[in-house]
C-alpha positions in Angstrom: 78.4 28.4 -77.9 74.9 27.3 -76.7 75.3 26.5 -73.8 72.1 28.4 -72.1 69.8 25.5 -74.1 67.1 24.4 -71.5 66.3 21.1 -70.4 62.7 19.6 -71.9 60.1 21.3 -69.9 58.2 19.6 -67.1 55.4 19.4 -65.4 55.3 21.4 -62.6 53.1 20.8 -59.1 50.6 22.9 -59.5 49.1 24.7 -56.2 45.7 23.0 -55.9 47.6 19.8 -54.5 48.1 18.0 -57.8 44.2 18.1 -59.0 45.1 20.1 -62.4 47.5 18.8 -64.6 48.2 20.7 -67.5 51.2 22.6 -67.4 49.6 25.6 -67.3 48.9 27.7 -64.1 46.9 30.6 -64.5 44.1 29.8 -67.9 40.9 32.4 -66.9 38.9 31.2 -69.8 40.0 27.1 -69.6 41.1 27.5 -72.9 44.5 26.8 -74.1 46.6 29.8 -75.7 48.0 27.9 -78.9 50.7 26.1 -77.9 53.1 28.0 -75.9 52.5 25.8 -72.5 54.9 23.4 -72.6 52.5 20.6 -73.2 53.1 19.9 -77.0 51.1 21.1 -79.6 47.7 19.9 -79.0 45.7 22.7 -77.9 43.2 21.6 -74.9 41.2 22.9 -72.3 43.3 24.1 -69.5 40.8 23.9 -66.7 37.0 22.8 -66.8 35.1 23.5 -70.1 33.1 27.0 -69.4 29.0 25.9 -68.7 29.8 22.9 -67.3 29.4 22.7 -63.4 31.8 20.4 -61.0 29.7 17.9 -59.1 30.5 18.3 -55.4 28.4 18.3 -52.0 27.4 22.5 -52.7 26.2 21.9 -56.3 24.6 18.4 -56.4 20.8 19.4 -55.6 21.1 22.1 -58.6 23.0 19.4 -60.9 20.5 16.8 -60.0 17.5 19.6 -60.8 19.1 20.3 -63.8 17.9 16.9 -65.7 16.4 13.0 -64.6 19.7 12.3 -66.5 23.2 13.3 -65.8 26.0 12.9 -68.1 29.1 12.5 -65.6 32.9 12.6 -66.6 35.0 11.7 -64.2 38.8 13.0 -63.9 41.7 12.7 -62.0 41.0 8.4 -61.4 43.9 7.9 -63.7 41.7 6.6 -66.3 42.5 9.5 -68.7 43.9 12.9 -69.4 42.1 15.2 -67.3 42.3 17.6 -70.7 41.0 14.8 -73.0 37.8 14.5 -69.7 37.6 17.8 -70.2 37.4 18.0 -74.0 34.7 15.1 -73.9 32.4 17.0 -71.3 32.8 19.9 -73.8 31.7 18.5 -76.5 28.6 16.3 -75.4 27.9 19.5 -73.3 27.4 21.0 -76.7 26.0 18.3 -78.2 23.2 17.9 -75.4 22.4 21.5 -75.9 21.5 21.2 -79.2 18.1 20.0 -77.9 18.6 16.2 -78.9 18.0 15.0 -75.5 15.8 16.6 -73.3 16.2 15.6 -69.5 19.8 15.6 -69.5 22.8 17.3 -68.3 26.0 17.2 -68.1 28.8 17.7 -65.4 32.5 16.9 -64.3 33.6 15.1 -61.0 37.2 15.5 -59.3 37.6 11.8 -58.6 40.3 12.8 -56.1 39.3 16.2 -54.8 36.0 14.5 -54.0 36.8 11.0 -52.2 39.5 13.0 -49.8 36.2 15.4 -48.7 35.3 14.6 -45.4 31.3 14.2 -44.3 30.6 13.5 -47.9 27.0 13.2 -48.5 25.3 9.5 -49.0 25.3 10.3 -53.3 28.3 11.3 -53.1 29.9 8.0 -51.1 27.9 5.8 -53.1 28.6 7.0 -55.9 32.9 7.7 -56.2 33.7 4.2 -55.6 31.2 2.6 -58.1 33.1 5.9 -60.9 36.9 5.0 -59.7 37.4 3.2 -62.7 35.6 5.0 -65.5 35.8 8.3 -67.8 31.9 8.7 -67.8 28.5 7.4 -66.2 25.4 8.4 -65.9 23.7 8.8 -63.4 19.6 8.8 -63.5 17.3 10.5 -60.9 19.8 10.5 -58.0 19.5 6.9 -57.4 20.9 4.4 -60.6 23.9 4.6 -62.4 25.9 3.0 -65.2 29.2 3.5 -66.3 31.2 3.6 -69.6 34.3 1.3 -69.3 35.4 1.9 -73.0 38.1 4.8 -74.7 37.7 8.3 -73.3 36.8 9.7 -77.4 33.6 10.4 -78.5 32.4 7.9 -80.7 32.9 5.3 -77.9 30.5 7.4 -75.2 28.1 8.3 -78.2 27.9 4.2 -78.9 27.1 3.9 -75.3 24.7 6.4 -74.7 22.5 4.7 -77.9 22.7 1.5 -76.5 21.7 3.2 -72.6 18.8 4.3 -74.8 17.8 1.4 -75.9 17.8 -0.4 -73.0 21.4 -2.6 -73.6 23.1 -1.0 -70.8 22.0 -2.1 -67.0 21.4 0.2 -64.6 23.0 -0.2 -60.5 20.6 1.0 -57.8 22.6 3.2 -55.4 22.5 2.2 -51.9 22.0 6.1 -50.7 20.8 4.4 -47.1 24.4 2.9 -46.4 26.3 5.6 -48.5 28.7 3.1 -48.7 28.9 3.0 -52.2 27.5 -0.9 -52.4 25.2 -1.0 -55.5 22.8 -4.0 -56.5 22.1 -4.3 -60.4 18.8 -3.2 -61.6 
């Protein structure tokens, strides 16, 4: 008889208050181990992509150092998959470093994590309600953003960022004096 079969596995609550949610508990290198997590086959990162910082209040002056343009993807707004953000900050990450675009960076941003912080500093509270609803932005010198509203995959944010190139994308001028997250267009 088999009657010690298991039910389908779930998702379990993970520690950190619901900000991870892969099945997964306790990935050291944010890589998936091939398979065995519960979460179907598709192997994805587990936590953040290694080499790629998490804005927050203590590391946006070395982020913002780090290029006039930053390449931001946003998880946990319910947008997408915090392993398919993930996956996309991994690879343009690795695509940036290839030396095609000089100036930029790129970095993640707990949509949640972030907008429960209290005392939040004026880029910060501009900028997480004007990000709520997208998978990426960028966000130039500290003070203008623009954000993707497309599919979290590649090609889509690679379209995007051409046409932010070329000048077909507009630009919102943060309003850092209010930190209220009010933006005029640019």
């Amino acid at each position: 008889s088999s009657s010690s079969s298991s039910p389908p596995p779930r998702q379990a609550e993970p520690a950190d208050g619901g900000a991870e949610r892969t099945g997964s508990s306790s990935a050291s290198d944010g890589r998936a181990s091939g398979g065995g997590n519960g979460n179907g086959s598709r192997a994805a990162p587990a936590g953040p992509p290694p080499g790629v910082p998490q804005l927050s209040e203590q590391t946006l002056e070395p982020i913002l150092a780090g290029g006039s343009y930053v390449l931001l993807f946003v998880t946990n707004t319910g947008v997408a998959e915090r392993s398919t953000v993930h996956s996309l900050a991994a690879h343009f990450d690795a695509e940036l470093r290839g030396g095609e675009r000089r100036g930029w960076s790129v970095a993640l941003l707990d949509y949640s994590a972030e907008s429960t912080r209290p005392g939040k500093p004026p880029l910060l509270a501009a900028l997480l309600p004007r990000v709520r609803h997208s998978v990426a932005c960028v966000l130039r010198k500290g003070c203008k953003l623009a954000t993707f509203g497309g599919t979290a995959a590649p090609r889509p944010i690679d379209d995007w960022l051409a046409s932010l190139r070329m000048g077909e994308v507009s630009w919102a001028e943060l309003d850092l004096a209010a930190g209220s997250g009010e933006a005029s267009r640019a």
